[in-house]
C-alpha positions as CSV (number, residue, x, y, z in Angstrom):
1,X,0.0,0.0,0.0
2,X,1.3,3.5,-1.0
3,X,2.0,5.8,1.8
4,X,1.1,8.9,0.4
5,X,-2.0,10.4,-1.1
6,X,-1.8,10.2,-5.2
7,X,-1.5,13.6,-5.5
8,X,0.7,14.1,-2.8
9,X,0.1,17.2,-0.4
10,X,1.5,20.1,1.4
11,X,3.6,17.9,3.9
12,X,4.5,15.4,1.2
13,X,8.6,14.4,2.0
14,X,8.3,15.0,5.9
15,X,8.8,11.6,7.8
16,X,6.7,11.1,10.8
17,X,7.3,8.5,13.5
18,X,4.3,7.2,15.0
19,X,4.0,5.7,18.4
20,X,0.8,6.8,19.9
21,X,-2.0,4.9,20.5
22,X,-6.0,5.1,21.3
23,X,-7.1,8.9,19.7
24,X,-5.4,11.9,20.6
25,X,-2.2,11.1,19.5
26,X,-3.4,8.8,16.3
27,X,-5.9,11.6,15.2
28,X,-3.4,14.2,15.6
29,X,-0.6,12.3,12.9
30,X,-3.6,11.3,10.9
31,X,-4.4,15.1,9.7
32,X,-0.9,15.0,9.2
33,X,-0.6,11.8,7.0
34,X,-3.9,13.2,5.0
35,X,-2.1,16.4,4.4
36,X,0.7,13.9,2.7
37,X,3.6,13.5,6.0
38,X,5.0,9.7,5.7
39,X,3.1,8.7,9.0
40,X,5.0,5.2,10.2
41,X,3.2,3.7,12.9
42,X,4.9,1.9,15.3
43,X,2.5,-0.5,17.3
44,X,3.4,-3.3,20.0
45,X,2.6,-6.7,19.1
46,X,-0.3,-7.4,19.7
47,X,-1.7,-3.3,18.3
48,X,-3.3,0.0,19.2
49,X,-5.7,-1.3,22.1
50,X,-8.4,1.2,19.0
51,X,-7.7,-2.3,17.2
52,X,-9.6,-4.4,19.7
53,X,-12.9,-2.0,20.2
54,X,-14.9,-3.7,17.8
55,X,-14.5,-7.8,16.4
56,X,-11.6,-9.7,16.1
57,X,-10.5,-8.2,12.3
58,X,-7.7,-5.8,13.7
59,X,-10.4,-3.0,12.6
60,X,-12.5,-0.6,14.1
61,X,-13.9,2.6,12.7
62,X,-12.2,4.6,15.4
63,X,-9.4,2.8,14.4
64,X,-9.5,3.5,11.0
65,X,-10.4,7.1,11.0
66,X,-7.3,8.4,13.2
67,X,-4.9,5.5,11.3
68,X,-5.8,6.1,7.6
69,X,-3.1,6.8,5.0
70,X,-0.1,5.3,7.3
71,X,2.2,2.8,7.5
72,X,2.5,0.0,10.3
73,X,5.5,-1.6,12.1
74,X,5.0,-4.0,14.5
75,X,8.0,-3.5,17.2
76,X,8.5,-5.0,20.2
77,X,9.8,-2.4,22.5
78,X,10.4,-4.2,25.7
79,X,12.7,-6.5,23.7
80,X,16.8,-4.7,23.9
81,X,16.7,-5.9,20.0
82,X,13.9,-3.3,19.4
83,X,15.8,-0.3,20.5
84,X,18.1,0.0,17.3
85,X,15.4,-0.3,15.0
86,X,13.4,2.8,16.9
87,X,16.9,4.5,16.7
88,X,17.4,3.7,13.0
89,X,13.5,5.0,12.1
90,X,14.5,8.0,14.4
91,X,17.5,8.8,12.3
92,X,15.2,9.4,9.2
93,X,12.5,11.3,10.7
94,X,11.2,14.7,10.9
95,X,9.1,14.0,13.8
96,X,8.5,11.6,16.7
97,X,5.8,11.4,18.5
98,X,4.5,9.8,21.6
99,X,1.7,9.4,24.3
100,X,3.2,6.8,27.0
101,X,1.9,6.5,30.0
102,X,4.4,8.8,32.6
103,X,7.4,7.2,32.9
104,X,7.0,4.4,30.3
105,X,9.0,6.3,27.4
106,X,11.5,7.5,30.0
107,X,12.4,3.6,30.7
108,X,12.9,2.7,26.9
109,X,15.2,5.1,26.7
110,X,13.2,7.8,24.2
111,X,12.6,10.3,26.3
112,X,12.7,14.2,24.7
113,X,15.9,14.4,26.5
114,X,17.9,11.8,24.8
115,X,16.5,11.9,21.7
116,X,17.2,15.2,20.9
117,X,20.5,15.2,22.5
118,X,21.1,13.1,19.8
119,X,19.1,14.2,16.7
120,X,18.8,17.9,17.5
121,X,16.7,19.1,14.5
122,X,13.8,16.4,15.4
123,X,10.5,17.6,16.5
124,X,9.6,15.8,19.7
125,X,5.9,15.8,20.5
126,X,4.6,14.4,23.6
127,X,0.8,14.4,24.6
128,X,-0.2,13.7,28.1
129,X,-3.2,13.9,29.8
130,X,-2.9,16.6,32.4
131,X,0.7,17.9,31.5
132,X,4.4,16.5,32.4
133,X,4.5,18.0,35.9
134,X,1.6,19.0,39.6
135,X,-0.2,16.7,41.5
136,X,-2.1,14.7,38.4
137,X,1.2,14.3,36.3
138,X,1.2,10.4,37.1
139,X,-2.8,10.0,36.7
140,X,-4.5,7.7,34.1
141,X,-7.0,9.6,32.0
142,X,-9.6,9.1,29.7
143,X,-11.7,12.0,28.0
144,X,-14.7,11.8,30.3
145,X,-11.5,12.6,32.7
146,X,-10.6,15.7,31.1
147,X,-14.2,16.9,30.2
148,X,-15.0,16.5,34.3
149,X,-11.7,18.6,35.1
150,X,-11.8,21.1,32.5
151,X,-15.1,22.2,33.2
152,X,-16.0,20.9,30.3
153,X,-19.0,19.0,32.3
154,X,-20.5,22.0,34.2
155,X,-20.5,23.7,30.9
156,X,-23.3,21.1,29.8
157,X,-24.6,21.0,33.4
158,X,-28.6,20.5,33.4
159,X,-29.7,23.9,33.7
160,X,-32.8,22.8,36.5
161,X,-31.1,20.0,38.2
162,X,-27.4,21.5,37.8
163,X,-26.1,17.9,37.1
164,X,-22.8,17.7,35.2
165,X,-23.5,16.8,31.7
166,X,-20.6,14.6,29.3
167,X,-20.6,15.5,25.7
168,X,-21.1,12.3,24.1
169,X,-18.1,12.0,21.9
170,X,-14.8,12.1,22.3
171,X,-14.5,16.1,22.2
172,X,-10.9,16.7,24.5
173,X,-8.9,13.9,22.8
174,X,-10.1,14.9,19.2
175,X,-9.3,18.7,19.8
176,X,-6.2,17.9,21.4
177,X,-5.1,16.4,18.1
178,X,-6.0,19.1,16.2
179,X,-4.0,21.6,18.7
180,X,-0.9,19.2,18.4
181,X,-1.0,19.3,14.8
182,X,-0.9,22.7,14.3
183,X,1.9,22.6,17.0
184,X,4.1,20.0,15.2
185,X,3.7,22.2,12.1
186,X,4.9,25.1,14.1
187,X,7.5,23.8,15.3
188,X,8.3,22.3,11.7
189,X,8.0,25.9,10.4
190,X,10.6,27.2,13.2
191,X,13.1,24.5,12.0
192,X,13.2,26.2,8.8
193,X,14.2,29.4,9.9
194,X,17.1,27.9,12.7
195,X,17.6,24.5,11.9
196,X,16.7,23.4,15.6
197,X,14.2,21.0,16.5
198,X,12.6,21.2,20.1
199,X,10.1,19.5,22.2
200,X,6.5,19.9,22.1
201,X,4.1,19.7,24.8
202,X,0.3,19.6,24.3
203,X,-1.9,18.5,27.3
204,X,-5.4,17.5,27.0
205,X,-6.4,19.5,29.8
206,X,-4.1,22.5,28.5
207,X,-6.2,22.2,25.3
208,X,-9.7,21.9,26.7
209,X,-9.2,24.7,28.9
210,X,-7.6,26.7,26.2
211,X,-10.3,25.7,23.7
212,X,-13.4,26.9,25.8
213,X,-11.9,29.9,27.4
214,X,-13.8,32.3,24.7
215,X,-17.3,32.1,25.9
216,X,-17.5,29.5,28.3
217,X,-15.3,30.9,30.8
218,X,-16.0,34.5,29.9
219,X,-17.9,35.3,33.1
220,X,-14.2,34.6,35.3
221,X,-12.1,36.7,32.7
222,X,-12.1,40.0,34.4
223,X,-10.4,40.0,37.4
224,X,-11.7,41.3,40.8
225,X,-15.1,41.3,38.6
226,X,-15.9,37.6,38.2
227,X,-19.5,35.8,38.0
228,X,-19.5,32.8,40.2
229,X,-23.0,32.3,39.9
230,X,-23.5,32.3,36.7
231,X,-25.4,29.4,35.2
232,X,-27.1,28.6,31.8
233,X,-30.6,29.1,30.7
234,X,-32.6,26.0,30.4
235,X,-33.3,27.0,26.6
236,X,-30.9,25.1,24.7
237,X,-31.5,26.6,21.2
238,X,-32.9,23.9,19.7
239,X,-36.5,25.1,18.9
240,X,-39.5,22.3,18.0
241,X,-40.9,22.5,15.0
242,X,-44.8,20.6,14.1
243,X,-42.8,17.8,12.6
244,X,-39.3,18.4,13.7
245,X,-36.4,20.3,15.0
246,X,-34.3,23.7,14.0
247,X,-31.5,26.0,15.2
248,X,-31.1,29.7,14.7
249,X,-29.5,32.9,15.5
250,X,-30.4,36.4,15.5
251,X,-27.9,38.2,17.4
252,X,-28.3,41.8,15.7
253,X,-30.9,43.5,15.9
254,X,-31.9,43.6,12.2
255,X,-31.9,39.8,12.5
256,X,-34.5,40.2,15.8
257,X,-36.1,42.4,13.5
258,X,-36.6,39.8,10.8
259,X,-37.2,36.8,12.9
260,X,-40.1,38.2,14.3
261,X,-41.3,38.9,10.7
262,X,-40.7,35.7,9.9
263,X,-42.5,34.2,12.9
264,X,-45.3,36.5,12.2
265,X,-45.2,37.9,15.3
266,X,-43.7,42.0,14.7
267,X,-45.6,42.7,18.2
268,X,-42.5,41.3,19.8
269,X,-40.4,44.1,18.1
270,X,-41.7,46.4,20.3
271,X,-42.2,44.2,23.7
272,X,-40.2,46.3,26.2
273,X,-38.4,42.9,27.6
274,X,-37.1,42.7,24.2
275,X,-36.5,46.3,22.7
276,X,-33.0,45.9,23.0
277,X,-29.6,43.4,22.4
278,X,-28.9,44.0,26.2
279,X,-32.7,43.5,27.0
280,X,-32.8,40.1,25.3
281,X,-30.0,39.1,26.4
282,X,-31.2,39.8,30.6
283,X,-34.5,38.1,29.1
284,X,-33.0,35.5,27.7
285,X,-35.0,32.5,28.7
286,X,-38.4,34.4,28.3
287,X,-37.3,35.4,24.8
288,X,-36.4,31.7,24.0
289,X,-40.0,30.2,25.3
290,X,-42.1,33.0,23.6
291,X,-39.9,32.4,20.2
292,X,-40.1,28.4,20.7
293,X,-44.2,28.7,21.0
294,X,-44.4,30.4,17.9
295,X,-42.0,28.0,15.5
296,X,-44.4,25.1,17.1
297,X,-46.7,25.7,14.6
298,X,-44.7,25.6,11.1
299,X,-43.6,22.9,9.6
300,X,-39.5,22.4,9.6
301,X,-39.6,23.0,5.8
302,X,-41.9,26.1,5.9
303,X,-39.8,28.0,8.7
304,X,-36.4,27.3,7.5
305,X,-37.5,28.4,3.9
306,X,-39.2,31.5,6.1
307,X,-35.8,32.8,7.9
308,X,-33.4,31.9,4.5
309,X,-35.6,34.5,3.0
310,X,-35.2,36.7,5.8
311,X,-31.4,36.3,6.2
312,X,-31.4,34.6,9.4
313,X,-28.6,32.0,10.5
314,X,-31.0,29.0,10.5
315,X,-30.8,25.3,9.9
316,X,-32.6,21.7,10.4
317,X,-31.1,19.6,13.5
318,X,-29.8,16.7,10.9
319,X,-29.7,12.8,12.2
320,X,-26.4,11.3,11.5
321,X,-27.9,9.5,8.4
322,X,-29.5,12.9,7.1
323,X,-25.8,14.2,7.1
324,X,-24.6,11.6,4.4
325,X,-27.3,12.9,2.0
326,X,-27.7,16.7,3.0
327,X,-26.8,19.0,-0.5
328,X,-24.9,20.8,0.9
329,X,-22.3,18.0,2.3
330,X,-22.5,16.3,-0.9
331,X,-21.8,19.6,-2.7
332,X,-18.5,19.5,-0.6
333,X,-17.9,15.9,-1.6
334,X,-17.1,15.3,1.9
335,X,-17.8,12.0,2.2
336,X,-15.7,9.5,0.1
337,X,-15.9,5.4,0.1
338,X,-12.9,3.5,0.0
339,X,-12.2,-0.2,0.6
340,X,-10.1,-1.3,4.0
341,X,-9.1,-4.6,4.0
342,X,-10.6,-6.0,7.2
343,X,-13.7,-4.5,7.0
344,X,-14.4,-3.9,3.3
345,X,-16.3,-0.9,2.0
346,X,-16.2,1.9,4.2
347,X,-17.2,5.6,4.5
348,X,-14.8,8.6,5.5
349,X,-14.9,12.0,5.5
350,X,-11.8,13.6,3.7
351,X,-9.8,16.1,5.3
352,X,-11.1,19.5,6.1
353,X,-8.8,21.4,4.7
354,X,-8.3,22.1,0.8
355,X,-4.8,23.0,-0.9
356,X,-5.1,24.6,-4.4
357,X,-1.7,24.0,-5.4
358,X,-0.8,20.8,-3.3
359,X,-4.2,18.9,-3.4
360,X,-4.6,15.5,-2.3
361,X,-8.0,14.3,-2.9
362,X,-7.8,10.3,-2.5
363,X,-8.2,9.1,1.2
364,X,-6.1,5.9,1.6
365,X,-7.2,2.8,4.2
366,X,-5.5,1.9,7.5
367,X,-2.8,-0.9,7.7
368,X,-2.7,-3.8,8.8
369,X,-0.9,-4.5,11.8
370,X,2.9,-4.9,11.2
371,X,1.9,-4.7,7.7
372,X,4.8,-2.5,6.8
373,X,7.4,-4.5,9.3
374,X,9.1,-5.5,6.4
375,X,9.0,-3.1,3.5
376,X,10.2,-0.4,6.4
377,X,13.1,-2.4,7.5
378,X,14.2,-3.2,3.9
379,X,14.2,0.9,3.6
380,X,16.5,1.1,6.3
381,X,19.0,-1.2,4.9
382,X,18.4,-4.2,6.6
383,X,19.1,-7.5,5.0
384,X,16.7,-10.4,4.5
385,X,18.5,-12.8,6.7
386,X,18.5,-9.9,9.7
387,X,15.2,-9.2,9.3
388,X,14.0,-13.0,9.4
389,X,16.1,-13.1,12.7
390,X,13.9,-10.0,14.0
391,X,10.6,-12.0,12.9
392,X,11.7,-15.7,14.4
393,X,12.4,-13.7,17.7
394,X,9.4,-12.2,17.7
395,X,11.0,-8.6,17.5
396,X,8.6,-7.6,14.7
397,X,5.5,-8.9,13.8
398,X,4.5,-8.7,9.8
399,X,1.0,-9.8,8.5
């Protein structure tokens, strides 16, 4: 299996060694690999523990999505023979990346320390949980973990019972690897201009925090002036409709103006609660129970078509399966099939991003595990009679 898109891509010639596991770290070198990096994977023996979510095929759809487009080497790395071979990938890379438990990387020996002592222009990227050092720098952690200490949870707290709420997908290790992408390209970037590598460090509850300090923590932003009371309005913004659900927005006050139009209700353009952007805002939860009585009575179709017309921010609350045939996501040709061996055909959406002059359009399937052992070790010069030795002791594992 080619390692690269077929039309390469903005990262195409940097070399990227892999040895992360589960999502944060895998989902962070996967926007990589689709942007065109060489992504080499480097799983224990028996795989990514994303491998083993599902049946016994080595495949999972988690697995797949944050593993697509690499390459796979099955090492050993509690065996001494393993340790050259880790060195040798190292020696070709542009990037190494981990997300061991605390400690484990410091007893194999690959800790940012020594590695970089001895390839300086390497980018190192670690990604912990709650960060390298304090009181939870040894602590297992799962997202749920991190939304529960990020105040992620109270965010999403049940606005009459005031019961911590989880979001119900994995939101801190997915936008953790999207923060440690854009970091390893940074530091990629900073290489150019000195020559230096350096050591990254993205935590998942560094990123959470960072990610919902806009809004959600906007009330303890001023200091000496902070809301500790505040809590969220029951409303939730998700208005019934006679035969469904929709969403809008209507911030300004031109968009007020021409929601109420569109509702057919212009007394509430001059309802003193509501006369103003401050007003609604104090009378929030009023303004959301009056506005969700009066979509009750149109049909989704009718009241979307209603406040398009009008220019305000609207849309239909989508099922998972309506997404796959909205026009507007096929428009995008988002969503591509591809076959995986393992599991057959399979849906994925492509990257985000688009390149103009460094596309790369074809999303490639997930390896194997060790599917790559050999072909990788053949690149680094070892010898068929070496590498059969590494196999028979169980130092790689090839499928």
């Amino acid at each position: 299996m080619s390692n690269k898109y077929q039309d390469n891509g903005p990262l195409s010639g940097f070399r990227i060694i892999d040895t992360t596991s589960v999502i944060s770290g895998p989902g962070a070198m996967a926007i990589l690999a689709d942007q065109g990096a060489d992504v080499i994977k480097v799983e224990p023996p028996q795989g990514d523990i994303m491998r083993h979510r599902g049946d016994d095929t080595n495949f999972t759809p988690g697995f797949i999505t944050v593993n697509r487009g690499k390459r796979s080497i099955a090492l050993d790395l509690k065996k001494p023979e393993a340790a050259p071979i880790l060195w040798d990938l190292i020696a070709t890379a542009d990037v190494f990346a981990q997300n061991f438990r605390p400690g484990v990387i410091e007893r194999l020996g690959f800790d940012a320390t020594t590695v970089l002592a001895r390839q300086t222009n390497l980018v190192y990227l670690s990604i912990s949980g709650v960060g390298p050092r304090g009181p939870y720098a040894k602590k297992r952690v799962y997202d749920p973990v991190i939304q529960a200490l990020s105040g992620f949870t109270d965010i999403q707290a049940d606005p009459l019972s005031g019961r911590p709420k989880m979001i119900r997908t994995l939101i801190a290790d997915k936008t953790t690897a999207v923060y440690a992408s854009q970091a390893v390209v940074a530091a990629l970037l900073a290489r150019e201009r000195t020559g230096q590598g350096q050591h990254v460090e993205v935590s998942m509850l560094d990123t959470m925090i960072s990610f919902i300090w806009a809004e959600a923590m906007a009330p303890l932003t001023k200091v000496g002036q902070e809301d500790f009371n505040v809590a969220a309005t029951p409303h939730d913004m998700i208005f019934s409709t006679s035969d469904g659900y929709i969403t809008f927005g209507a911030v300004s006050d031109n968009e007020w103006l021409a929601l109420c139009r569109s509702l057919n209700r212009p007394d509430l353009i001059e309802d003193p609660r509501f006369k103003t952007a401050a007003l609604r805002s104090k009378n929030r939860q009023e303004r959301l129970e009056v506005i969700e009585a009066s979509v009750g009575i149109f049909p989704t179709a009718e009241i979307i078509a209603k406040l398009e017309a009008a220019d305000v921010p609207c849309a239909p609350i989508l099922s998972r399966p309506d997404v796959l045939s909205d026009p507007q996501v096929i428009a995008n040709e988002l969503i591509h099939e591809l076959h995986q061996p393992g599991m057959g055909q399979i849906r994925q959406a492509r990257a985000a991003a688009k390149f103009s002059s460094s596309p790369h359009t074809k999303i490639l399937a997930a390896p194997g595990l060790g599917e790559h052992s050999v072909p990788v070790l053949e690149e680094l010069g070892y010898n068929p009679e070496e590498i059969s030795k590494l196999i028979t002791d169980q130092v790689i594992i090839k499928t």
